[in-house]
N, C-alpha and C positions, 0 to 999 in steps of 0.2 A: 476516451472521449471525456473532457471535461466540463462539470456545469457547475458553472462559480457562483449558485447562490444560495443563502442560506436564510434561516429564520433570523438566528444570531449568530453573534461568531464568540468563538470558547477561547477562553484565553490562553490557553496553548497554540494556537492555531495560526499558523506564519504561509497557509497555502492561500490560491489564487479562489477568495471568494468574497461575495458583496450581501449586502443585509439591506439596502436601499436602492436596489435596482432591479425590483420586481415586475416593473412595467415595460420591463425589455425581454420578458423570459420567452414571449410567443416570437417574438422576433429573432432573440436568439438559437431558439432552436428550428427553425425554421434555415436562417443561415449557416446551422450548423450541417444540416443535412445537404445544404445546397454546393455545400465547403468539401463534404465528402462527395458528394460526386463530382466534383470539380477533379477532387486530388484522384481519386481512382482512376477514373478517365486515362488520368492524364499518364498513370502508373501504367495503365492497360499497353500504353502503346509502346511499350519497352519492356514490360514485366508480366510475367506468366504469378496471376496474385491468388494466392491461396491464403486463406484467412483461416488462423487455428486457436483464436482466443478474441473476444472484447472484452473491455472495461470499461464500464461507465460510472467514472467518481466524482468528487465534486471536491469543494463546494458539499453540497445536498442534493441529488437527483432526485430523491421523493420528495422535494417542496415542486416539481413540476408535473401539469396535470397530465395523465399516462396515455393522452391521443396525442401529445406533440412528439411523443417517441416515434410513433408508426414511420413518419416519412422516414426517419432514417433507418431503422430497420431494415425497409424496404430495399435501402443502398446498399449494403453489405452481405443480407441474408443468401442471394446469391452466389457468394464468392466463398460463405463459407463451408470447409472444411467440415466429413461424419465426425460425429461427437464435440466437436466445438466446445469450448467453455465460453459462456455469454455472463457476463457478472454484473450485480450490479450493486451501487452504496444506498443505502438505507438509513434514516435516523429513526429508530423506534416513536418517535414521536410524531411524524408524518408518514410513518406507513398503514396505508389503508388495506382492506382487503381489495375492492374497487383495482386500486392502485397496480395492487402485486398480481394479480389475477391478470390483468388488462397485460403489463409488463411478461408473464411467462406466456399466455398466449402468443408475444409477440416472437418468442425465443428464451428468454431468459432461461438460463437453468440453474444457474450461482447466485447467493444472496449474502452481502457483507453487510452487518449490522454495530453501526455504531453505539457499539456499549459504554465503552471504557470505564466505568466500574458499576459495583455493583452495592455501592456504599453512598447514600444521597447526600451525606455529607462531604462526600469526595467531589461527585457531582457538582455541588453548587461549589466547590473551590476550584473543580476545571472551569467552571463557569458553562456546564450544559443545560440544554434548556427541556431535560426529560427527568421523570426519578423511574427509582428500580421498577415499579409496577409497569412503567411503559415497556419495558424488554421483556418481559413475561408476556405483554399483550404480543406484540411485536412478536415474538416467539409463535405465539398459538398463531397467527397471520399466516405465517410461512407455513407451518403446518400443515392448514388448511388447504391452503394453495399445491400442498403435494411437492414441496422442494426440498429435498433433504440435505442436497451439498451448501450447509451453511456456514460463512465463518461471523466469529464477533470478535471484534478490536478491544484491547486493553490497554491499562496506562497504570505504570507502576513507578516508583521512585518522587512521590508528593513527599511534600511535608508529613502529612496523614498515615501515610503506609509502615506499618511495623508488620513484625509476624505472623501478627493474629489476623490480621484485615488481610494481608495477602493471601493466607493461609485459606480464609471462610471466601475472598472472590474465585480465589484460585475451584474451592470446590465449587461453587456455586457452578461455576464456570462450564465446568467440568459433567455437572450432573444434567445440564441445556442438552436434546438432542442433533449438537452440532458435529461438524469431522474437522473443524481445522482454528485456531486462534492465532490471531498476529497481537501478539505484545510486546508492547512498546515502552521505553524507558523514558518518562518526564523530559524534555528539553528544552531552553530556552531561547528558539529559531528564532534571527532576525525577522522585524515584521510581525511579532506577536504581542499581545497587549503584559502577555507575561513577561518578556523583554524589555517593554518600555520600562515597565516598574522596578526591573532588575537595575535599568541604568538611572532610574530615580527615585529609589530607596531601599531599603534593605528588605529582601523577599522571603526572607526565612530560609535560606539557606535550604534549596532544593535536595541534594544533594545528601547530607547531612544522615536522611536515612538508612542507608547505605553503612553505618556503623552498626547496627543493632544487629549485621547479618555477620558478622566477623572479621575478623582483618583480609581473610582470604576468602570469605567467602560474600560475592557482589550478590546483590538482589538478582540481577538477571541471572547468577546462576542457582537459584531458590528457586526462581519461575522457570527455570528449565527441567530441573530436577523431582520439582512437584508433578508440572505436566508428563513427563515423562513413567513415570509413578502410575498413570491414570492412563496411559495406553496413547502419547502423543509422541511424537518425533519430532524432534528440531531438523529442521531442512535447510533453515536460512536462520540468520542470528535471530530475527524476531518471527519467524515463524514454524507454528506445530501444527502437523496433520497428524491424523487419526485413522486415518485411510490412504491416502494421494496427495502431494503437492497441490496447490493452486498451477494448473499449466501456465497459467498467464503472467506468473511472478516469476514459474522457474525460467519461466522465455527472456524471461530481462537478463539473469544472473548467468543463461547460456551464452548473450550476447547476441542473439537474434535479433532480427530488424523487425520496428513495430511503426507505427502511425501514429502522432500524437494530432488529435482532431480536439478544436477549442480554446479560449483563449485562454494563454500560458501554457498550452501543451504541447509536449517535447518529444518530435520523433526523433527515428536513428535509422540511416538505413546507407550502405556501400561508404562505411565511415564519415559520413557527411550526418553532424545531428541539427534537428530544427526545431524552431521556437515559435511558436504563435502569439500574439500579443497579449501578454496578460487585461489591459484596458478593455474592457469589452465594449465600449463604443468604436474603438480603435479596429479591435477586432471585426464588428459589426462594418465598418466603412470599407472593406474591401478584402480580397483574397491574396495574404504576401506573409511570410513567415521570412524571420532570421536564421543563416545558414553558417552551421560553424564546421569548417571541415579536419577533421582530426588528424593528428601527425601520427607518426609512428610509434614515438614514443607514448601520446596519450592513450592510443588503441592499445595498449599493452599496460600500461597502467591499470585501465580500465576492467582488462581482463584478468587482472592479479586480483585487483579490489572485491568485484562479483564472484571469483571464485572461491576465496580463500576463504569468503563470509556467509557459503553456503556450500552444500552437497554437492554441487557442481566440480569443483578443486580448480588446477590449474594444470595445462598441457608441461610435463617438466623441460619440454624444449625451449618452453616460454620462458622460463625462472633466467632474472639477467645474470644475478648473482651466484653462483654458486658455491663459493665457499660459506655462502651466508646462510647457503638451503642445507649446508651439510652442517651448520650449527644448529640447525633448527631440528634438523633430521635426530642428532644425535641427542639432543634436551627434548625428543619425543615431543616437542610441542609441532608438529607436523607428520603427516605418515605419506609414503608412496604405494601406491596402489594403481601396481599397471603401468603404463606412462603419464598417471598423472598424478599430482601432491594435493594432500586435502589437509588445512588446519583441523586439529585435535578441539578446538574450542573455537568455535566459530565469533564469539565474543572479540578475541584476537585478532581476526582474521584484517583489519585495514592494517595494523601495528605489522602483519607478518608481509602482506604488500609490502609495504614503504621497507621495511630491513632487504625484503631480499628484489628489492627496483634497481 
């Protein structure tokens, strides 16, 4: 489920959300819920629905106030699945106790917190609108509340980042009573204020950090190798658990079918993916999503990409290439395991798709 609004928007930030359309947020979550029981319904009457994960991201969920959640709650909780993972996003600067408290009453049991670092000088050049003492608050919050499956989001490859600052977030990071981190490498996505600037003046060479770690050796695999060090497993290119996967990420990377409920959100389900309007007055004016139905080639594609970029791997029935998998086989940058093939570096893993498509 997606809620596209924010305080500010960071200037990395190329996802579907708004800073000036706060005056819609009771209305849109009201239609959001009316949107899921629209679509369930209508699932029900062909589909036996078992629900084994939510996600509610945004945008910012905690800039909305925590009774407009109940209706929808109310639609889902039903149908889901014992143990369920229920998650939701958080900016340390808008999570209340109020908030988080009202939210695990409703189910919640997962809490992603938008850190991305832990240097305020990093901070104000993401262009966030929190400093390091709001994640320590933010931290004791969740505590409080009794939730201990917690993750927090990083962002590495600035301008700013050398050895030492990765080195003190990486601990910082590390010494938080959380189980899992998604870190993420700097980018410049279409649609970002960071892009605009890229295409009209010289940005300081994002990238550029990325020498200080050696010729052969990338920052992301610095931040693999650290976390790893401190009892984290990579399971997907940007993500380490401490304990278990996030279920609800490793369901994307199996190729499961999920519900994308809100504007710009993308479901997939019997090869057919769909799209909800990102415009949220558009959104707002009626029930209709775009419908893109995948060929065979792309559903294989698909299942090369997801696999090879996480612990998941790939069925080796699937591989189209196979002179190309037994190059990859024999330069060990792939292993077979069983009937299926897993990239050795999941860094790799779109590069080893596309060789052996």
């Amino acid at each position: 489920m997606h809620i596209p609004f924010c305080d500010s928007k960071c200037g990395y930030c190329a996802f579907n959300s708004q800073t000036s359309k706060n005056h819609l947020k009771t209305t849109y979550m009201k239609t959001l819920a009316k949107y899921l029981s629209y679509k369930l319904a209508t699932l029900k009457e062909t589909t036996k629905i078992k629900i084994t994960s939510v996600y509610i991201g945004g945008g910012t969920p905690s800039t909305i106030e925590s009774h407009l959640y109940e209706p929808i709650f109310k639609e889902f909780l039903p149908l889901l699945q014992p143990k369920a993972e229920i998650t939701i996003e958080a900016n340390p600067n808008s999570l209340s106790q109020e908030w988080l408290n009202t939210l695990q009453s409703f189910g919640v049991n997962r809490l992603s917190l938008g850190v991305q670092s832990f240097n305020d000088k990093k901070l104000i050049f993401l262009e966030r609108n929190h400093k390091m003492e709001s994640t320590y608050n933010a931290m004791e919050t969740a505590l409080k509340a009794g939730l201990t499956n917690l993750n927090i989001d990083l962002i590495y490859g600035t301008p700013l980042c050398n050895v030492e600052l990765l080195e003190y977030e990486l601990e910082t990071a590390c010494s938080l009573p959380i189980n899992h981190i998604s870190a993420y490498h700097l980018s410049l996505d279409k649609g970002s204020k960071f892009y605009q600037k890229a295409n009209k003046e010289s940005f300081g060479g994002l990238m550029d950090s990325d020498e200080e770690f050696g010729e052969f050796l990338s920052i992301g695999h610095f931040v693999k190798s650290f976390l790893q060090k401190q009892g984290f497993t990579q399971y997907e290119v940007s993500n380490y658990t401490k304990t278990h996967p996030s279920y609800h990420n490793l369901s994307y990377w199996e190729g499961k079918e999920y519900l994308g409920i809100g504007a710009g959100a993308v479901g997939y389900a019997k090869g057919v993916r769909t799209t909800m309007p990102k415009n949220i007055e558009k959104f707002l004016s009626g029930f209709y999503e775009e419908k893109e139905v995948l060929n065979t080639q792309e559903k294989l594609l698909e299942h090369l990409l997801l696999g090879f970029r996480s612990c998941v791997g790939v069925k080796r029935e699937k591989v189209p290439n196979t002179q190309n998998l037994k190059i990859l086989l024999e330069e060990h940058k792939v292993e077979k395991r069983g009937e299926r093939i897993y990239a050795k570096d999941y860094f790799l893993g779109d590069e080893i798709a596309l060789f052996v498509s």
